[in-house]
C-alpha positions in Angstrom: -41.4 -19.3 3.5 -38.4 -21.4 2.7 -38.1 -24.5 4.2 -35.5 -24.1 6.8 -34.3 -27.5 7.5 -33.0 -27.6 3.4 -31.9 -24.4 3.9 -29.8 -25.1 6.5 -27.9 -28.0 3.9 -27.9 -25.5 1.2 -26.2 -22.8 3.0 -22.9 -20.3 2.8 -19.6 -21.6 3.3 -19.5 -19.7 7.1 -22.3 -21.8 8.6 -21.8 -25.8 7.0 -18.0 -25.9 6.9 -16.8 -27.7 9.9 -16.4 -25.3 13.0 -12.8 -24.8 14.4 -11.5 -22.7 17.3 -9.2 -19.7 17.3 -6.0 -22.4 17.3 -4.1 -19.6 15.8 -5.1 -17.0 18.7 -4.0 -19.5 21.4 -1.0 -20.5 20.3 -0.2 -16.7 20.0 -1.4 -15.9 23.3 0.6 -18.8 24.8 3.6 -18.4 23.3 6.4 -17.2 25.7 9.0 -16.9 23.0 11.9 -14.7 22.5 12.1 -11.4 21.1 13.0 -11.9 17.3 13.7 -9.1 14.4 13.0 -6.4 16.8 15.4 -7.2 19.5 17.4 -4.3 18.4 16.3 -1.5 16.8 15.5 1.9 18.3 13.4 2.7 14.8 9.5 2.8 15.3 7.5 -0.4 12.5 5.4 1.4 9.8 2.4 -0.3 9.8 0.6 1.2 6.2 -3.2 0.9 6.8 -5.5 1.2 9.7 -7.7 -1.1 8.8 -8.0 -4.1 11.5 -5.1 -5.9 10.1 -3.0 -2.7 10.6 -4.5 -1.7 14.0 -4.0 -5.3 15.4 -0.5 -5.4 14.2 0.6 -2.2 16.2 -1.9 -3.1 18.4 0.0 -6.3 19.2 4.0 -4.5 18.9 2.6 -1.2 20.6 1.4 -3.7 24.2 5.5 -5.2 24.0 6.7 -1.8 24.4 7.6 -1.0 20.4 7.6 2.1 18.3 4.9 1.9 16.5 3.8 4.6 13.7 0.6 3.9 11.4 0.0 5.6 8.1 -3.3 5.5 6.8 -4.5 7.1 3.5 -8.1 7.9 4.8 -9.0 11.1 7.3 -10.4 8.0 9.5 -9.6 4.7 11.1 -11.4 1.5 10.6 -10.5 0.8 6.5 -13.2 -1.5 5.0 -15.3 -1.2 8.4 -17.1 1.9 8.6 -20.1 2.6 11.1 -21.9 5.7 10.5 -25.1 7.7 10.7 -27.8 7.7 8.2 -30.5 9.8 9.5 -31.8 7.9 12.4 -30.1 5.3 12.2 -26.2 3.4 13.5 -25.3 1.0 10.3 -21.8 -0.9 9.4 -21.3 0.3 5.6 -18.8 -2.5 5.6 -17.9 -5.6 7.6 -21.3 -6.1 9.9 -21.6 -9.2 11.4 -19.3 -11.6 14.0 -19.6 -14.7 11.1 -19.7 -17.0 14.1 -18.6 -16.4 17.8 -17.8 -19.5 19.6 -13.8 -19.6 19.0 -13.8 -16.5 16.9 -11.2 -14.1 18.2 -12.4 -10.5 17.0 -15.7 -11.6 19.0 -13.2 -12.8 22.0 -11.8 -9.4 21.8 -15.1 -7.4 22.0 -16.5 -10.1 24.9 -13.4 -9.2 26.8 -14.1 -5.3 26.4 -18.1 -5.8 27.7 -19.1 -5.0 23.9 -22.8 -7.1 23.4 -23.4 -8.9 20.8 -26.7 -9.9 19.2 -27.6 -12.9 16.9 -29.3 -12.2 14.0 -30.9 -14.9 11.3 -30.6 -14.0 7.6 -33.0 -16.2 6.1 -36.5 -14.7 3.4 -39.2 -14.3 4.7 -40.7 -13.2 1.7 -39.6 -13.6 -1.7 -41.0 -11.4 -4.7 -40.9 -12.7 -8.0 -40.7 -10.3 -10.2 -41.6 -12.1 -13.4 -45.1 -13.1 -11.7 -45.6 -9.4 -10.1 -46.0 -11.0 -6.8 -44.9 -12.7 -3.7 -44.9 -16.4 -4.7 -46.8 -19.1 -2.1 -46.2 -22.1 -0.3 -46.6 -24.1 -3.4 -44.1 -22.2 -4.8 -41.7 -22.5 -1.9 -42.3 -26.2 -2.4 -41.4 -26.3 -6.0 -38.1 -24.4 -5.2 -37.0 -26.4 -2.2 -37.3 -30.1 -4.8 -35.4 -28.3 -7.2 -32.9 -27.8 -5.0 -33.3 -30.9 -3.8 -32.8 -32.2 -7.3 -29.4 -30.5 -8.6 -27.6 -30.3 -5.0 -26.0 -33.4 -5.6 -25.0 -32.3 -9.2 -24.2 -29.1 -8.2 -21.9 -29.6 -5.4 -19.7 -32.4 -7.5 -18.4 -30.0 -9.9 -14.8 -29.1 -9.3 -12.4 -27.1 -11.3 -14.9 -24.9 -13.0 -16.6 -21.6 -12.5 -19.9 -21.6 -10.0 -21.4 -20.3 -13.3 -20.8 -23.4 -14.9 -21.6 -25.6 -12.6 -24.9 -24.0 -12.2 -25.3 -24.0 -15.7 -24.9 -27.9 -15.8 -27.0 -28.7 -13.0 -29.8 -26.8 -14.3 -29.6 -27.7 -18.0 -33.1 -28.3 -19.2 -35.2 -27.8 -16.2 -37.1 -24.9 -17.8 -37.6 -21.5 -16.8 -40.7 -22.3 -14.1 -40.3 -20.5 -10.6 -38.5 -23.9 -9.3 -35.8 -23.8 -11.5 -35.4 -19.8 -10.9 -36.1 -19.6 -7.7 -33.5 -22.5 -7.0 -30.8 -21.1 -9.0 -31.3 -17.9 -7.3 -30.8 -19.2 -3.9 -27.4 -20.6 -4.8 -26.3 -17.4 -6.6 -27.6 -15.5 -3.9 -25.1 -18.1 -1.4 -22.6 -17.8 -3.8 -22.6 -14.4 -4.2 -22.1 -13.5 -1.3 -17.8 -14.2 -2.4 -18.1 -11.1 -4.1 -16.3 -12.4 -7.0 -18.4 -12.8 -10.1 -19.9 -16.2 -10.5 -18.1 -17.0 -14.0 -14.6 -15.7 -12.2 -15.5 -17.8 -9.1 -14.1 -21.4 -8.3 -16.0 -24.4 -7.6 -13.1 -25.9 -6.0 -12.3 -23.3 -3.1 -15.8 -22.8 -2.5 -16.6 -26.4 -2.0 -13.2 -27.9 -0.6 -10.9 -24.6 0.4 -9.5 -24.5 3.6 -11.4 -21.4 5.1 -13.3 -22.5 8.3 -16.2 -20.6 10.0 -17.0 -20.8 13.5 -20.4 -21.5 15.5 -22.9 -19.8 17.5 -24.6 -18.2 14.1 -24.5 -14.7 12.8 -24.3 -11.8 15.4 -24.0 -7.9 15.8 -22.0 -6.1 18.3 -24.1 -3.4 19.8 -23.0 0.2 18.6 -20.8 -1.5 15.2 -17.4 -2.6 14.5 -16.2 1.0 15.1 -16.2 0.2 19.4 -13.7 -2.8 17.8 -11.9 -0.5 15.6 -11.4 2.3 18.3 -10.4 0.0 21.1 -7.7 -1.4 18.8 -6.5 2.1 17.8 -6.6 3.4 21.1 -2.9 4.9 22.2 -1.7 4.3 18.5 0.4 6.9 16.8 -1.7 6.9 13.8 -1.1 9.3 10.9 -4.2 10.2 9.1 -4.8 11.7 5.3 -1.1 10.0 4.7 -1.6 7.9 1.5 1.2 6.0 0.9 3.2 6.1 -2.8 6.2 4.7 -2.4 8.1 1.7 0.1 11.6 1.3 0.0 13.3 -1.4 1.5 17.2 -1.9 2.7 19.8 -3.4 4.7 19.2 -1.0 7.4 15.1 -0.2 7.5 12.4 0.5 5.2 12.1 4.1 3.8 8.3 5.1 3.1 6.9 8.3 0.7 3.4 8.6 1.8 1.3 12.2 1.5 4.4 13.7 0.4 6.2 13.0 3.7 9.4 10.9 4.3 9.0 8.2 7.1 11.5 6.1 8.1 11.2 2.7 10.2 13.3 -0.5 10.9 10.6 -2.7 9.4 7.2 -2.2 7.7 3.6 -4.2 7.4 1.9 -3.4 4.2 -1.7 -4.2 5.1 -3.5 -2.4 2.1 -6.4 -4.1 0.3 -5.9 -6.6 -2.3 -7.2 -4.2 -4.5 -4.9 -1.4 -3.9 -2.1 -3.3 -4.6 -3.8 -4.7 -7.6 -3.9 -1.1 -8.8 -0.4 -0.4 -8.4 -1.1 2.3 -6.7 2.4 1.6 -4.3 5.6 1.7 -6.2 8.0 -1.0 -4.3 11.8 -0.6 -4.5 12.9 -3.3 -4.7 10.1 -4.7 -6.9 7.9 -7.5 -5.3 9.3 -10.9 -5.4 8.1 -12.8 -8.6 6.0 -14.5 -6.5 4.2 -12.4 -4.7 3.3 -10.5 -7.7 1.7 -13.1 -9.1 -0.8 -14.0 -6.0 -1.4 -10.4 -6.7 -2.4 -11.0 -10.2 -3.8 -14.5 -9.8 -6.2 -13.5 -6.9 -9.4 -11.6 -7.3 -11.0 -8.3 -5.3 -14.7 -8.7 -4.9 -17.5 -6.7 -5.0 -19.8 -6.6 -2.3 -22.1 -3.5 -2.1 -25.1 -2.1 0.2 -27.9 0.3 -0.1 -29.2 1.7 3.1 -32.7 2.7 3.6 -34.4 4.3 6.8 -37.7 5.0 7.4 -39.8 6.5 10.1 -41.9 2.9 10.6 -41.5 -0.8 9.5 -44.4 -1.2 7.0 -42.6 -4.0 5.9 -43.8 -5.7 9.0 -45.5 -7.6 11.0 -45.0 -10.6 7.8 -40.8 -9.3 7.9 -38.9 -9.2 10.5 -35.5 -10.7 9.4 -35.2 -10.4 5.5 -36.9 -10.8 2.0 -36.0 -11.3 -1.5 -36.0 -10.2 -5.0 -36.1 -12.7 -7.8 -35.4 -11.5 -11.4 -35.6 -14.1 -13.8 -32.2 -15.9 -15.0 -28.5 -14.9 -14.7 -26.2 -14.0 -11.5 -26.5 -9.9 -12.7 -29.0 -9.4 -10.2 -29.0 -5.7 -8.9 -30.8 -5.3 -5.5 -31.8 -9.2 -4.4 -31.6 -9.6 -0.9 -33.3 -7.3 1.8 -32.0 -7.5 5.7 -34.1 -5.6 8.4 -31.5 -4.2 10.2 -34.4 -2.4 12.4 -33.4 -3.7 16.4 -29.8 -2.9 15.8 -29.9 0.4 13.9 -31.9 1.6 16.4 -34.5 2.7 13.5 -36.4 1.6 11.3 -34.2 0.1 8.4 -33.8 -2.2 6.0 -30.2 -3.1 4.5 -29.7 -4.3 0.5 -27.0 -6.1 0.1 -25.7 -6.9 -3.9 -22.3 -8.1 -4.7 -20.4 -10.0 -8.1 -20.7 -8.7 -11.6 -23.8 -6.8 -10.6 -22.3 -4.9 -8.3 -19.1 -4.2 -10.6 -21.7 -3.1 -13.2 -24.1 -0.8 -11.3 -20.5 1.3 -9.3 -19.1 1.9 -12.6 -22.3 2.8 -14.6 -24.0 5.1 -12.0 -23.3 7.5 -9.3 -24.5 6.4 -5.3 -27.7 8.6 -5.6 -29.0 6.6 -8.8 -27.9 3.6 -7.2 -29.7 4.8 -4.0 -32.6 5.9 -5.6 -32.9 2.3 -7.8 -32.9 0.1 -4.7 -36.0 2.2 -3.4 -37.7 1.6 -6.4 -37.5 -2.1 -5.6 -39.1 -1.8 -2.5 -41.8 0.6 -4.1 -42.0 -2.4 -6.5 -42.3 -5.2 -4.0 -44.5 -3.8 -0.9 -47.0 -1.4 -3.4 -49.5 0.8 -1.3 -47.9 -0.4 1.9 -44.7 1.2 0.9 -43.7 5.0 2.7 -40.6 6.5 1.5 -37.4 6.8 3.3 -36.1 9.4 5.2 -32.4 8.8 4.4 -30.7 6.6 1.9 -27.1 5.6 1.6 -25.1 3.6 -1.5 -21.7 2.7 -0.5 -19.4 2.4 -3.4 -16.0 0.2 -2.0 -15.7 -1.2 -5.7 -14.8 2.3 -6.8 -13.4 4.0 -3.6 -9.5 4.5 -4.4 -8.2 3.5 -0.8 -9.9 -0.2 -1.6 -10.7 -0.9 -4.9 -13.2 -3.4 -4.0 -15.0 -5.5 -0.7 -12.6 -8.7 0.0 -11.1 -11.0 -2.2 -12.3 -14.1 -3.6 -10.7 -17.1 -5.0 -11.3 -17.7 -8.6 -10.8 -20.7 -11.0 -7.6 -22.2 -11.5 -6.3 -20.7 -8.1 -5.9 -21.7 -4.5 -4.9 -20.9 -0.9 -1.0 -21.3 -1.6 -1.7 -17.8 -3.3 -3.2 -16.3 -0.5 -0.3 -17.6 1.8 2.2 -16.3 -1.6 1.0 -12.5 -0.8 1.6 -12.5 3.5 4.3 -12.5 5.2 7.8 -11.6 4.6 9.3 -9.6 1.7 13.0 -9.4 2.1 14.3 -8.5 5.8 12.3 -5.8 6.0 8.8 -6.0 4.6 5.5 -8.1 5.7 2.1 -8.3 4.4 -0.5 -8.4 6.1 -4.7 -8.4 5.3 -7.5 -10.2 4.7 -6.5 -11.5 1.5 -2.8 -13.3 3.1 -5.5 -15.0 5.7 -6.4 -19.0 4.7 -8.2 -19.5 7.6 -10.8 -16.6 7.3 -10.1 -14.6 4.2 -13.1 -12.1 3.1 -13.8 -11.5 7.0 -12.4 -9.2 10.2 -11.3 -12.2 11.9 -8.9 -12.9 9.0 -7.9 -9.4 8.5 -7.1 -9.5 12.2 -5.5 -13.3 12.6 -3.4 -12.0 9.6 -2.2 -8.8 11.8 -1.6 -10.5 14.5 0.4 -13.6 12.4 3.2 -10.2 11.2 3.2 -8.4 14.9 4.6 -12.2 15.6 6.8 -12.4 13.0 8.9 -9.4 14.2 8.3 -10.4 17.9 7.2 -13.9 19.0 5.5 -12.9 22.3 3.6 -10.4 20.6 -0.5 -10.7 21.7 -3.8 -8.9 21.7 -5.5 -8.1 25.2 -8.4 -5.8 25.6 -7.2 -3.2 27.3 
């Protein structure tokens, strides 16, 4: 097993950055300001997208007494958080995890409606090599945790490159002995987990960017995001299987085309994915602002995909009981490298695959969700041999490919930085505001940005704007 303690030094940007409260969600639930942009208008705000940055934006208007009409493309609610069935079992197909509680205020928000919340580690317990055809040993381990040991330092001083490259430097003639791979594929699997892939991906805002995680570790809220998601949504006009084609903005209001309907509103929040505006899939009259079209450009949509397995018992255990990984030689295209057992929260037995970066882009655009599915069983048949009973249900999700997101969350890539992230939110003219996880600094790729970010534009048009459970 790995060695914790280096672990815990060598670990993703959401548990070593330094831990910061919700400063944001204070000062918005303090404020006593005045009324702004919204002071007089009798038209309802469009909110487009009712995805947690568009549900806690009307969330937060709806609660000071404004008209409030949401248009969402999807025949559901919830955007890139989805909790479903498969089989037996309750799984997130998207966002999954509180990335820290203690200050976080998507986890405030559920404590505040009596959702529970449980803390799950996601560390290997067992790592399968597959260029020996086996689980490697302690010595093994050992060999892994010096090499880390020996090109940290390297590793984490390279700035203004690709995390490609600076792997590439710090492991420049080591060899290709498990140490050396298993090493590198720790900090691609770390690394990875930005979605972006590694030769797109930047040294300098994964080392130094102003994101900031909270404490209190990893946790679940009991029954998924969707008990978030619903108590957001709750009393919302919300306009389902409305996908929206056109925003038009004036002196008077904004004018949307969506689903072959005509809405009209005095002001609208365009809280789409990254990707989805990427794809120009909304025609804007007038155009974006030079500006914001190139945060568009210059930012990058990640990939970040899951296979689902569930099974009628855990023969993975009693030697797994939180995760396990699956080393294949060199490179970051790894397809199907790290295993979480999702078993005490699905409320079955199941284990969760999650691959992300160039891999992911690859295997969504090469092959359909049943190959996919049926290729990260394989591994498993692979890794546990005569111990291994086949699944009962398998899901692939496929969020690089679906049309309403064009990808997981965005990432930040070379040569870029967090003044293009603050470039795509907020205002557009008079009328328009953008909202999402992308326009967040503070917490872009997560929930709590995507809903820091809705609550930042419900503010914008009215300062005492704020989000109560409730």
């Amino acid at each position: 097993m790995f060695d914790p303690a280096l672990r815990e030094l060598i670990t993703s940007r959401r548990t070593f950055l330094s831990v910061v409260g919700g400063a944001l969600l204070t000062a918005c639930r303090s404020s006593t300001g005045p009324r702004t942009l919204l002071a007089d208008s009798n038209e309802p705000v469009l909110v487009i997208g009712a995805g947690v940055a568009g549900l806690t934006a009307a969330k937060a208007l709806h609660d000071r007494g404004h008209r409030v009409v949401v248009l969402e493309a999807r025949d559901r609610i919830g955007g890139r958080t989805f909790t479903t069935r498969v089989g037996t079992a309750t799984v997130d197909l998207g966002a999954a995890w509180y990335h820290g509680v203690d200050g976080n205020p998507v986890a405030e928000f559920a404590d505040e409606l009596g959702i529970e919340r449980r803390l799950q580690e996601l560390d290997w317990e067992l790592l399968f090599d597959e260029v020996l055809g086996r689980t490697i040993g302690d010595e093994e381990w050992e060999a892994i945790a010096a090499t880390l040991a020996q090109v940290g330092g390297p590793f984490t001083r390279s700035r203004g490159v690709s995390i490609a490259e600076a792997l590439d430097r710090a492991f420049a003639d080591l060899g290709q002995g498990i140490g050396p791979r298993g090493a590198r594929f720790e900090l691609e699997a770390i690394y990875g987990s930005y979605g972006g892939p590694l030769d797109r991906l930047g040294t300098t805002a994964a080392f130094d960017g102003e994101d900031r995680s909270f404490g209190g570790g990893d946790q679940v809220p009991d029954g998924g995001y969707v008990r978030v998601v619903e108590a957001l949504a709750a009393g919302l006009d919300i306009r389902l299987g409305v996908p929206v084609e056109r925003v038009e903005q004036g002196e008077d209001g904004v004018r949307i085309v969506a689903g072959g309907r005509e809405f009209r509103g005095s002001h609208g929040i365009v809280t789409v994915p990254l990707g989805v505006l990427q794809g120009g899939a909304i025609e804007f009259d007038p155009p974006l602002s030079e500006p914001r079209r190139e945060a568009i450009e210059r930012l990058g949509m990640g990939s970040f995909e899951k296979v689902v397995a569930v099974f009628d018992e855990p023969f993975w255990r009693p030697e797994v009981v939180t995760g396990f990984g699956y080393l294949t030689g060199f490179g970051p295209d790894r397809v199907f490298p790290d295993w979480v057992d999702m078993t005490e929260f699905a409320g079955a037995p199941t284990l969760v695959c999650m691959y992300a970066g160039r891999a992911a882009e690859r295997a969504q655009a090469s092959a359909p969700a049943e190959r996919i599915a049926e290729e990260g069983v394989a591994v498993l048949r692979r890794i546990f041999g005569e111990r291994f009973r086949a699944p009962t249900a398998v899901h692939a999700t496929g969020w690089t490919v679906d049309p309403f997101a064009r990808g997981s969350y965005s990432y930040i890539p070379v040569g870029v930085d967090a003044d293009a992230q603050r470039a795509l939110g907020g205002r557009e003219g008079e009328r328009l505001l953008f909202a999402g996880e992308a326009t967040s600094v503070e917490a872009y790729q997560t929930v709590t940005g995507a809903f820091l970010s809705g609550l930042r534009e419900a503010r914008r048009l009215d300062r005492g704007a704020v989000i109560r459970a409730g």
